[in-house]
NUVOTOR-81998 format. One line per field, with one value per residue (C-alpha): residue in three letters; x, y, z. Coordinates in nm, 4 decimals. Layout:
type	(ala,...)
x	(X,...)
y	(Y,...)
z	(Z,...)
// end
This chain:
type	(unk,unk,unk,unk,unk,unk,unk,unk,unk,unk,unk,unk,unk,unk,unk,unk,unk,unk,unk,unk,unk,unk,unk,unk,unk,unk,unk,unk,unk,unk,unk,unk,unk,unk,unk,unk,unk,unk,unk,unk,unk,unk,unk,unk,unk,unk,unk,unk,unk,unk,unk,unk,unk,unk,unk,unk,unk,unk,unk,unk,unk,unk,unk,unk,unk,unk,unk,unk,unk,unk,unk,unk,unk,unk,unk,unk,unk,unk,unk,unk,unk,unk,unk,unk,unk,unk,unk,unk,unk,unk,unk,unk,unk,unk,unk,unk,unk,unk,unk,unk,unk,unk,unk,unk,unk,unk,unk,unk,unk,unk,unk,unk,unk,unk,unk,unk,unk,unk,unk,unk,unk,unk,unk,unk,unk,unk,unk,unk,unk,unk,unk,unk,unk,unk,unk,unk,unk,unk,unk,unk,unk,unk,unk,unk,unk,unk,unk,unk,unk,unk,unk,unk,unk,unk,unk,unk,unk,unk,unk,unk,unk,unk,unk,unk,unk,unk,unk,unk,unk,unk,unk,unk,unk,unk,unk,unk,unk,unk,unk,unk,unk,unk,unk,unk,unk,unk,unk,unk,unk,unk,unk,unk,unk,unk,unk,unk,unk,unk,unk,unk,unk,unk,unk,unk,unk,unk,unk,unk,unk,unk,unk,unk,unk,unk,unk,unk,unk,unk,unk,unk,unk,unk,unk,unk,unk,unk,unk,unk,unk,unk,unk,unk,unk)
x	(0.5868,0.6994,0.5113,0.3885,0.4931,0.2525,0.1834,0.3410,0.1892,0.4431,0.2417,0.3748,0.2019,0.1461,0.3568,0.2944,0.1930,0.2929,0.2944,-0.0717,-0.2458,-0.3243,-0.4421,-0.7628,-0.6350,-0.4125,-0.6290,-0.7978,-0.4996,-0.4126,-0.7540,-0.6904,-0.3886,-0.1260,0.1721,0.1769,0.4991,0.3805,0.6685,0.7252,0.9598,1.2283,1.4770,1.7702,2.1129,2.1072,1.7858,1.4197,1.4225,1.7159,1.5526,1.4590,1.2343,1.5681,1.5839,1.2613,1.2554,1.5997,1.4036,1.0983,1.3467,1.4839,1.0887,1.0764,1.3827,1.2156,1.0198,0.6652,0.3597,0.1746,0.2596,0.0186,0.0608,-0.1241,-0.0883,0.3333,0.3634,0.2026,0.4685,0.7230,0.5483,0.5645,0.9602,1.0233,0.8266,1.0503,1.3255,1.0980,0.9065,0.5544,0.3274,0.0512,0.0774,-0.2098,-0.2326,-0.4503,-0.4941,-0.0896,0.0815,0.1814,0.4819,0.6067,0.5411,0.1443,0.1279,-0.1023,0.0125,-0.0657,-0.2024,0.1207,0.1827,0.4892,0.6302,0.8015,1.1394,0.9081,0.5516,0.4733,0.1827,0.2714,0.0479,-0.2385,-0.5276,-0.8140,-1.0670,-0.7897,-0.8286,-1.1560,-1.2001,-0.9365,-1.0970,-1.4934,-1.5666,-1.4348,-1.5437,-1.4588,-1.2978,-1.0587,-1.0242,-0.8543,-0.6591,-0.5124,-0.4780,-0.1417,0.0238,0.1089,0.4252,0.6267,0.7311,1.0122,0.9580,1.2094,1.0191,0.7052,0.8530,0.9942,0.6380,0.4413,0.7426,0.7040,0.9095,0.9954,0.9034,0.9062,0.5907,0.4760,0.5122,0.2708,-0.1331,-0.1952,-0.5582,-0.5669,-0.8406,-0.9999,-1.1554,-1.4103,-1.4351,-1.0318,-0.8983,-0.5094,-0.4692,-0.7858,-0.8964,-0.8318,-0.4960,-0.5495,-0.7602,-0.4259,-0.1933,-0.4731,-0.4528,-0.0763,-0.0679,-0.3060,-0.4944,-0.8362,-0.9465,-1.2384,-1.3960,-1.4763,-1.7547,-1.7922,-1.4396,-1.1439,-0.8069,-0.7292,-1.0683,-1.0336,-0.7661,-0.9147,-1.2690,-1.5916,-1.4781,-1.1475,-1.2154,-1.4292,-1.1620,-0.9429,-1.1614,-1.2191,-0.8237,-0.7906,-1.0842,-0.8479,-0.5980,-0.7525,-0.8679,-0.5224,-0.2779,-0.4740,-0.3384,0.0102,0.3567)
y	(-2.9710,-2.6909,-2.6669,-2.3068,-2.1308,-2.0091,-1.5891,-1.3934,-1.0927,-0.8513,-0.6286,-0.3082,-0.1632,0.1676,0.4150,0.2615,-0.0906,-0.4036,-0.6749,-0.7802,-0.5512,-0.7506,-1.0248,-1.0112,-0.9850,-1.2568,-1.4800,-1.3976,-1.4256,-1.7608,-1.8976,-1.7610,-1.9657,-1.7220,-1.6506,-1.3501,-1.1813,-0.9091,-0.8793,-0.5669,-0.2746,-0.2315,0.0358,0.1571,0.0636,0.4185,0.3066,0.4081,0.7857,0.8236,0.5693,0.7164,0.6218,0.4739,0.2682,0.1498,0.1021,-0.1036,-0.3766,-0.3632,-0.4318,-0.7045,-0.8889,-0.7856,-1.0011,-1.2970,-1.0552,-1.0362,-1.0344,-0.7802,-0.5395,-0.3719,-0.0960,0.0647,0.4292,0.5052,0.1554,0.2705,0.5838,0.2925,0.0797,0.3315,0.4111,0.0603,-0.0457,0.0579,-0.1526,-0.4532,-0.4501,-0.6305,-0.7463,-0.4818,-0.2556,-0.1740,0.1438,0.1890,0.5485,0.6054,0.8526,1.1054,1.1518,1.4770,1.4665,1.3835,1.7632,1.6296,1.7438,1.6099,1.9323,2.0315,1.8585,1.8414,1.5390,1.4831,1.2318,0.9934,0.9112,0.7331,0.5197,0.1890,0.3543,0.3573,0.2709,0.0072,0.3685,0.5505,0.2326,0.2314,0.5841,0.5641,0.2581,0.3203,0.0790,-0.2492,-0.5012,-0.4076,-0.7012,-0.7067,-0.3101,-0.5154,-0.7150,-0.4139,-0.1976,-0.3692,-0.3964,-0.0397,0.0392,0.3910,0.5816,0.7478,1.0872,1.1261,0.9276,1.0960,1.4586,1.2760,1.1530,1.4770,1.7202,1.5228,1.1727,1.1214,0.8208,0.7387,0.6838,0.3438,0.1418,-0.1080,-0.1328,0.0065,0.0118,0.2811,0.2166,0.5232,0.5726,0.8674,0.9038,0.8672,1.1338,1.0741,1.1005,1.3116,1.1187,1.4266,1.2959,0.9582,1.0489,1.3010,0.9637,0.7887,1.0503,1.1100,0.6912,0.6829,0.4033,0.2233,0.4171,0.1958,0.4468,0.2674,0.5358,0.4427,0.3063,0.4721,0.5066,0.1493,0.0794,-0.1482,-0.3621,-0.3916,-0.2524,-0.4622,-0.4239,-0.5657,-0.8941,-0.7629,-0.5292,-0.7737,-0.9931,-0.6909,-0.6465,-1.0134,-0.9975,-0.7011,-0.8842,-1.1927,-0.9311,-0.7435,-1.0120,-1.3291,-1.6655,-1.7187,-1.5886)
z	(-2.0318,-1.7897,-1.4960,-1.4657,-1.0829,-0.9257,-0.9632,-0.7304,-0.5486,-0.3590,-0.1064,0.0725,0.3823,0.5106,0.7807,1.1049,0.9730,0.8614,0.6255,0.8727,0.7236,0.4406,0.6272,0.3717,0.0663,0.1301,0.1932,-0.1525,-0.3150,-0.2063,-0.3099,-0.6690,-0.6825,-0.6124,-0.3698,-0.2137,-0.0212,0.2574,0.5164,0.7697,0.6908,0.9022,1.0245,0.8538,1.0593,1.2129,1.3973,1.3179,1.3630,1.1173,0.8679,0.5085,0.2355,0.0465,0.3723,0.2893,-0.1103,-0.0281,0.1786,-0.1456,-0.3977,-0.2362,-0.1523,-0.5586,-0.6612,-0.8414,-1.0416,-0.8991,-1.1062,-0.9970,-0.7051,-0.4615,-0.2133,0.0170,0.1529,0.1994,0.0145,-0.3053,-0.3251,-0.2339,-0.5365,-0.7768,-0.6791,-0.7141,-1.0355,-1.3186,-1.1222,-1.0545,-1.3804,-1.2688,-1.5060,-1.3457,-0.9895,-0.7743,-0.5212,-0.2921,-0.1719,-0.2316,-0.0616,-0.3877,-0.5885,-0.6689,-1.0276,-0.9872,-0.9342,-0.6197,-0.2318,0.1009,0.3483,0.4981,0.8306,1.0509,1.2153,1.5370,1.5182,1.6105,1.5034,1.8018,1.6481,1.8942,2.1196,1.9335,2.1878,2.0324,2.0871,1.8255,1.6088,1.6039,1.4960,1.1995,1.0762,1.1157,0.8464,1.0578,1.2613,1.6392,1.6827,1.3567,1.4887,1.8080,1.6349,1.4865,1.7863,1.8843,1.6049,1.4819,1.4999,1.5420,1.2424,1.1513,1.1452,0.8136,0.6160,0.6871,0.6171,0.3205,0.2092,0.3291,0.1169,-0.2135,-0.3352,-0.6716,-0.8538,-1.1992,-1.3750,-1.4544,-1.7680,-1.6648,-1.6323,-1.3015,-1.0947,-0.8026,-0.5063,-0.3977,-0.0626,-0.0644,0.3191,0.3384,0.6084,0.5443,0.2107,0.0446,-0.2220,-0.5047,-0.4238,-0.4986,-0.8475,-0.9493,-0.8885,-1.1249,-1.3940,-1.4103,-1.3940,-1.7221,-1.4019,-1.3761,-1.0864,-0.8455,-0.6476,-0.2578,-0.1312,0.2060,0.2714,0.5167,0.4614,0.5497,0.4980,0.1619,0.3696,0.6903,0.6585,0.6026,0.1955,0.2030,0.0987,-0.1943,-0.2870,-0.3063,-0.5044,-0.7619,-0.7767,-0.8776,-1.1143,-1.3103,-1.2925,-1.4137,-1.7082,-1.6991,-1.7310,-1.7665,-1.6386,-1.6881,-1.5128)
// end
């Protein structure tokens, strides 16, 4: 008899963040039995201001290479997700409050970026503020870990990125109180999707990752994906 491998989770992270952020849902995951890939983005070879979102997809197709089962991204990683799905081909793809593609007919409010986002200086009072739904002290174990942005990808993310629209079963997390992406942005993603939408009403932007919910969000993903895809690879 074969012996199964175990099911694979690749997870994408926000601007500014890193494959930490899903220090939670990890954790979940690896209860439930599966592997889970969540590494850091990195710059392009022209250095980090000149870095693009193709930069970025790049480095996602190549975590994506042994075909993962289901992948999940958060904020600029769910755009990236969505880019890289029809590539990748998942078993089922989770967003949480994704950054939009052009052709969900949703926009960000228009914003402009300098050439650098310089997030690395984040102060723990900043952190605390963006993420009012966490623990002070996993809000300090975040405060020195963002990172600076490029400011191409975020002009590239605020203008509108095209991305193919999924094949797969898809589940998008909502947070209600999100200030970064509003979450009628995150509902037109679900609708052009054809997504289970989960509606988080007193979660932040990074809130179902890092907030007080994160490790029941991530217990809800794997109980639809339990549902979704069932047992095997």
């Amino acid at each position: 008899m074969t012996e199964r491998r175990p099911r694979l989770a690749v997870m994408i992270h926000g601007a500014g963040g890193g494959g930490w952020e899903f220090r939670f849902w990890r954790s979940s995951f690896h209860d439930a039995g599966w592997t889970t890939l969540a590494e850091d983005l990195t710059p392009g070879r022209a250095g980090l201001a000149r870095t693009s979102l193709a930069d970025y997809l790049d480095q996602v197709l190549a975590w994506g290479a042994e075909a993962p089962d289901a992948l999940i991204g958060a904020s600029m990683g769910g755009l990236l997700a969505l880019q890289a799905c029809s590539r990748l081909r998942p078993r089922a793809l989770i967003l949480v409050n994704p950054v939009p593609p052009a052709e969900s007919a949703a926009r960000l409010p228009p914003r402009t970026w300098p050439e650098l986002a310089r997030w690395s200086q984040t102060t723990l009072e900043e952190t605390i503020e963006a993420l009012p739904d966490a623990d002070r002290e996993v809000a300090a174990w975040a405060a020195p870990r963002w990172r600076d942005e490029s400011g191409r990808v975020l002009s590239e993310l605020w203008s509108g990125a095209s991305a193919p629209k999924p094949s797969c079963p898809c589940l998008v997390l909502v947070s209600e109180q999100d200030l970064e992406v509003p979450p009628a942005c995150s509902e037109a993603v679900a609708a052009w999707c054809g997504a289970e939408v989960v509606r988080l009403p007193d979660a932040s932007h990074v809130g179902p990752l890092l907030g007080r919910s994160a490790t029941a969000c991530a217990r809800l993903t794997l109980n639809w994906l339990q549902e979704t895809i069932g047992e095997g690879p």
